[in-house]
C-alpha positions in Angstrom: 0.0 0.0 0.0 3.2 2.4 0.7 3.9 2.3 -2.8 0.0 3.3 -3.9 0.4 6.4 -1.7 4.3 7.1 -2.9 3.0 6.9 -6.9 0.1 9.3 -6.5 1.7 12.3 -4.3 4.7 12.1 -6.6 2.4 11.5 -9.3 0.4 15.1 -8.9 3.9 16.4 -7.8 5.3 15.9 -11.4 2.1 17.0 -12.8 1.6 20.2 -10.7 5.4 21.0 -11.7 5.4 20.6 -15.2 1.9 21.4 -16.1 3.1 24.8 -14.4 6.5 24.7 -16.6 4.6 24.1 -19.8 2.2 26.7 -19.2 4.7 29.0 -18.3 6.6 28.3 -21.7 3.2 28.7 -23.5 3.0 32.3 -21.6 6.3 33.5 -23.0 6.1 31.4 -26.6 4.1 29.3 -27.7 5.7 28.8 -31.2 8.2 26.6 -29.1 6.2 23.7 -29.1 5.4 24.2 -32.6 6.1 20.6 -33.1 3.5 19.4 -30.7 1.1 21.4 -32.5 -1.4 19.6 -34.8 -0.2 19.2 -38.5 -2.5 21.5 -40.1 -1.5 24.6 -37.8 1.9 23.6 -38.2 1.5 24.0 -42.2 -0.4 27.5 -41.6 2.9 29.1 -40.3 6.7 29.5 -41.2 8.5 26.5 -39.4 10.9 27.8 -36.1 13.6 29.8 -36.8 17.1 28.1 -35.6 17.0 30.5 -32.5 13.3 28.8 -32.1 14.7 25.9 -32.3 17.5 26.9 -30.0 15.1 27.9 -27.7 13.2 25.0 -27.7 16.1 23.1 -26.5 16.9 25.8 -24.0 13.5 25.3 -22.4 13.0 21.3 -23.4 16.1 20.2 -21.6 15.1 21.5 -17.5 11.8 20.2 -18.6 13.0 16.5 -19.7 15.1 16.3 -16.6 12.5 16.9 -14.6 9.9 14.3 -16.0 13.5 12.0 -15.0 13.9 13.4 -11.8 10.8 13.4 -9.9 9.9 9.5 -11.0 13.6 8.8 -10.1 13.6 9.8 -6.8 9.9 8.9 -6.2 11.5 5.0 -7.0 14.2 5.6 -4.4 12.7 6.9 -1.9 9.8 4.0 -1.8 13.0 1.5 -2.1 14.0 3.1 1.0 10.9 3.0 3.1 9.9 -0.2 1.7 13.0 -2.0 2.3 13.7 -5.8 1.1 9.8 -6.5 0.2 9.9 -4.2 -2.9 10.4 -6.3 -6.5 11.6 -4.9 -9.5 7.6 -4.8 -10.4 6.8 -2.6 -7.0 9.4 -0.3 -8.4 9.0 -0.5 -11.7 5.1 0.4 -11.5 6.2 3.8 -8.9 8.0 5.0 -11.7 5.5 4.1 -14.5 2.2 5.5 -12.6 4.2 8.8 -11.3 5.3 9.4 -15.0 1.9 8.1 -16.3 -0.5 10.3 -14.4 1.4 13.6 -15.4 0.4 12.1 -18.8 -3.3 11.6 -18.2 -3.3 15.0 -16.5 -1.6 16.4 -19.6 -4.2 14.7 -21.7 -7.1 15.8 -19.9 -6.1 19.1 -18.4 -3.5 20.5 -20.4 -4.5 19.0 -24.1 -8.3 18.5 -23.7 -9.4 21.7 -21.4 -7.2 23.9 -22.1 -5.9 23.4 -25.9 -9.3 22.0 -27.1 -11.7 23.0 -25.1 -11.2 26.8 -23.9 -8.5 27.5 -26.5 -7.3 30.6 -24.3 -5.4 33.4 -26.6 -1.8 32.4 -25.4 -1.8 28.6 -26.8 -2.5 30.3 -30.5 -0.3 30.9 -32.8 -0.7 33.8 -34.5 -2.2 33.8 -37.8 -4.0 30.1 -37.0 -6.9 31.9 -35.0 -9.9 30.1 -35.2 -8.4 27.1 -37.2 -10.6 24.0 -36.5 -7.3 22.0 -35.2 -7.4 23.5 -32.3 -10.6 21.5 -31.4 -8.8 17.9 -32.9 -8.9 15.5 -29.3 -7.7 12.4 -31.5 -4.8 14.0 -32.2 -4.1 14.6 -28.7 -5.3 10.8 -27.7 -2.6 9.5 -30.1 0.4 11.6 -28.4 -1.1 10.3 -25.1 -0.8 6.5 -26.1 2.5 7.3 -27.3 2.8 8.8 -23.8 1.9 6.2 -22.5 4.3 3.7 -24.2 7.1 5.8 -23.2 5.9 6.1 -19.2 6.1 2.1 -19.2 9.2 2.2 -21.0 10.7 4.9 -18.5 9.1 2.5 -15.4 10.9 -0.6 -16.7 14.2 1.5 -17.0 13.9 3.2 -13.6 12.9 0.2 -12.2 15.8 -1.4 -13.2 18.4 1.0 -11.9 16.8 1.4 -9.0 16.4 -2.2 -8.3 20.4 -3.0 -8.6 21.2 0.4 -6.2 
């Protein structure tokens, strides 16, 4: 049951953070996630310049390490409380459900609400206003199963390292 409790705080931990760091980005500019955009808005506008691109590393690097971080130490720290009685599957399902939830929450909350649903002035980019992708959920279902592939993948790995520490 430890580990129930340890996956869900860390869970909304990583979400809270990075849903805050993504918005935040959005705020400032939103062209740097061009890539995430939907294909047809993507086509409506020049692609990023190279200090876009730049940029987008600038700002995609903090925010990788912390998707890593937070189920990393989430996987350690149950280790430590749980002691000998922890498998490789215990640990391996932390990371995967801490990463995981930030990905439903990005789906739901972030995607869904926000992108599709309310659309708010800072997530457009300029001269796409009103385009009809903006309102595509399938798109934004597929990058969550892909999400999703990648959380187990990042559980297995974490799991793993964690396991032989």
């Amino acid at each position: 049951m430890i580990y129930l409790t340890r996956t869900l705080t860390d869970g909304a931990l990583l979400s809270a953070l990075a849903s805050i760091y993504l918005l935040g980005v959005f705020l400032i500019k939103p062209r740097l996630f061009l890539q995430d955009y939907p294909r047809a808005i993507q086509e409506q506008v020049p692609p990023k310049t190279e200090r876009e691109r730049r940029q987008s590393l600038i700002v995609g690097i903090p925010f990788l390490i912390l998707l890593a971080a937070v189920p990393i130490i989430s996987t350690l720290t149950l280790k430590r409380q749980g002691g000998e009685e922890l498998t490789f599957l215990h640990l391996s399902l932390n990371a995967f459900g801490v990463v995981f939830i930030f990905n439903l929450v990005d789906l739901l909350v972030l995607d869904w609400l926000f992108f599709c649903t309310i659309t708010p002035r800072f997530m457009v980019i300029p001269g796409t206003e009103g385009d009809p992708a903006y309102k595509d959920y399938r798109f934004h279902f597929r990058a969550f199963l892909v999400g999703t592939l990648l959380s187990l993948v990042a559980g297995l790995i974490i799991g793993g390292i964690v396991i032989l520490l």
